[in-house]
Steps between C-alpha positions, in 0.01 A plus 500: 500500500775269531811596256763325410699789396517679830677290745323141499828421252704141626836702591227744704342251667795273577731794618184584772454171580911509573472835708307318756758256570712627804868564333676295729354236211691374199239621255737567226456372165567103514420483841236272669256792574549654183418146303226415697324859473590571090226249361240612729571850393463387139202346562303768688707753191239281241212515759509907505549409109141350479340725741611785262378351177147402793472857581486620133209216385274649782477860299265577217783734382785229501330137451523330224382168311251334702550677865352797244244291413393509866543853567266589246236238545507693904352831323255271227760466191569242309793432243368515119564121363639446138171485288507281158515701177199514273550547133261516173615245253419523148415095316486490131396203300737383165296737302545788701124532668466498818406148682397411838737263743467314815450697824769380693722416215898571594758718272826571570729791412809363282817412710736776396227777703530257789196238415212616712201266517111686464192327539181588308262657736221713387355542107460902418378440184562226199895451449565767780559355856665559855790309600632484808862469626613161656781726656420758732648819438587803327684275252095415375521800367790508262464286199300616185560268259403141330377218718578159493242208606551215753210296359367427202276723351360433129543752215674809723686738289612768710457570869621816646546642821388902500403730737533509913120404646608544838889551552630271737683611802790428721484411859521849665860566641542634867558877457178487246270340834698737755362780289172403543501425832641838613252678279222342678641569843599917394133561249240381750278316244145521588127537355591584122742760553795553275732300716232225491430443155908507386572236787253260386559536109904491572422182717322323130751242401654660181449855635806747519342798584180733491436878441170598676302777400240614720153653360700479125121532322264632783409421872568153551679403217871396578740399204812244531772437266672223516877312399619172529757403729743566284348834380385417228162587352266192573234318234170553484423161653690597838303850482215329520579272754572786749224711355314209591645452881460838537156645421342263229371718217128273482454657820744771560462725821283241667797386726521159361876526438765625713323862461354599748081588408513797297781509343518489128845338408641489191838292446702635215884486393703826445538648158841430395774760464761364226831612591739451172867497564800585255837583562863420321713244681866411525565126577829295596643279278322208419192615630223580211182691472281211473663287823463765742134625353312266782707615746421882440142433500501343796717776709268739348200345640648427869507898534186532345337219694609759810268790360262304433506388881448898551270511225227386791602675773602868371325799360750511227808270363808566272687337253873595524687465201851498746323203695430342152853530422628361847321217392624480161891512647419247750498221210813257487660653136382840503780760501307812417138677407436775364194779297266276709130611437188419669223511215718707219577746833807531741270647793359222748145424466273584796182347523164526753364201586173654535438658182166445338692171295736429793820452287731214619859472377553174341813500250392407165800546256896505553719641179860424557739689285841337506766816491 
């Protein structure tokens, strides 16, 4: 591989490009020799440049972008698109009964969360509907709140956007599709092994990840949890969907699904593990409780996003309260924690993924005790 580091430099090249010139030569600086030969060096200096940057795009382990793209296509993967977000919304009439409204009707979220359009798609029942996201996107997923319309529609009195139908999901980013790749070039998928079935459920748009457990109720039976791709525990409506790609339970073991003939598949989601947090904080000056609370959370679940990655791939996983704490210092205004506890404990909380439940850590509640 070219490198622009070792050598390939302008002064390097120029100064051998200079050596060859007999020294019975002016070739000092300012000279004719030395004019004519500096902005060739400079240019071959940026060639060795781009063949550097070249080199690196033609690597599964260093591409990036689109040149990824193409690595991965080479061994049969493709990068997950953004999907659209699709939500239940909840119509009321001025009475407070529940009233039907157009399919393809369009609501909007209000400004101040950012004014996301949804279309009316799909009637679950009278008054309850799913709307889908104009946007694609994780951001879908975020609003819960009152809906505004953007047509007339006689006698509404409340419309109201509820739970996540199908969360939506960002495009996946390059070290997410490396992953992949390399897991299907090290696990040898083939014929309905383990390796097999947690390539092709990972490769589901809106798939994270997949615990496989092999003859979980009998011969022939096989078992997969499954996350979103943000680890989170997906609705019943995605479930289904993969339940459904997988080994459709009309007709389940009859290989009409990804299964292979046989196989008796049942797609489930962990149980979860709530993981509740307290601890006593010191904070700097003009810092409060309540403006660094977000913050927190979200340190706290970066580490725990990273056992939940081992949550699929390990026999057993820990929750350390020092790690915890890490996390907790790591947040712009925090000057000190202390008599943190995991669950009313100060031990770290070990859990087995395959336990008859399969506990997964998700953290549920954060008490912050300002010293």
């Amino acid at each position: 591989m070219f490198n622009f580091s070792e050598g390939n430099g302008f002064k390097d090249i120029l100064q051998r490009m200079l050596d060859t010139i007999p020294d019975n030569l002016d070739k000092r600086q300012g000279s004719i020799i030395y004019d004519a030969l500096a902005p060739a060096s400079a240019e071959l200096a940026q060639c060795y440049i781009a063949l550097d940057v070249y080199a690196d795009q033609t690597y599964l382990l260093t591409a990036v972008g689109e040149n990824l793209d193409n690595k991965a296509y080479d061994y049969g993967v493709e990068r997950n698109k953004a999907t659209y977000s699709k939500r239940i919304g909840v119509f009321l009439d001025n009475e407070g009964n529940s009233m039907e409204i157009p399919i393809g009707s369009r609501w909007s979220t209000p400004v101040s969360s950012g004014g996301h359009n949804y279309q009316v798609t799909e009637q679950l029942e009278i008054g309850k509907y799913i709307l889908t996201c104009e946007t694609t996107g994780t951001i879908g997923n975020e609003y819960y709140g009152d809906l505004l319309p953007l047509e007339s529609i006689n006698n509404v009195g409340s419309a109201t956007l509820t739970d996540i139908y199908i969360g939506g999901e960002d495009t996946e980013d390059d070290e997410s599709l490396r992953a992949r790749v390399l897991e299907k070039v090290n696990t040898h998928p083939y014929g309905g092994n383990i390796a097999d079935y947690k390539t092709y459920v990972k490769s589901i748009q809106g798939i994270g990840d997949c615990l496989v457990i092999p003859v979980w109720n009998g011969g022939g039976t096989v078992k997969l949890l499954i996350v979103t791709s943000s680890y989170q525990i997906p609705t019943e409506a995605k479930v289904e969907e993969v339940q459904n790609l997988v080994d459709p339970l009309a007709n389940s073991g009859k290989g009409y699904g990804k299964a292979p003939i046989g196989h008796e598949v049942t797609v489930t989601v962990p149980e979860v593990f709530n993981i509740n947090v307290e601890f006593n904080i010191v904070l700097e000056d003009n810092f409060t409780v309540s403006g660094v609370r977000e913050n927190i959370k979200n340190a706290i679940n970066e580490y725990l996003k990273t056992v939940q990655r081992s949550w699929f791939t390990e026999d057993e996983v820990i929750v350390y309260i020092s790690r915890i704490m890490a996390a907790i210092l790591s947040v712009n205004g925090v000057v000190s924690v202390n008599n943190l506890t995991l669950n009313n404990n100060v031990v770290d909380i070990t859990i087995n993924p395959k336990d008859e439940d399969n506990p997964y850590p998700m953290l549920n509640e954060v008490v912050i005790n300002e010293s």
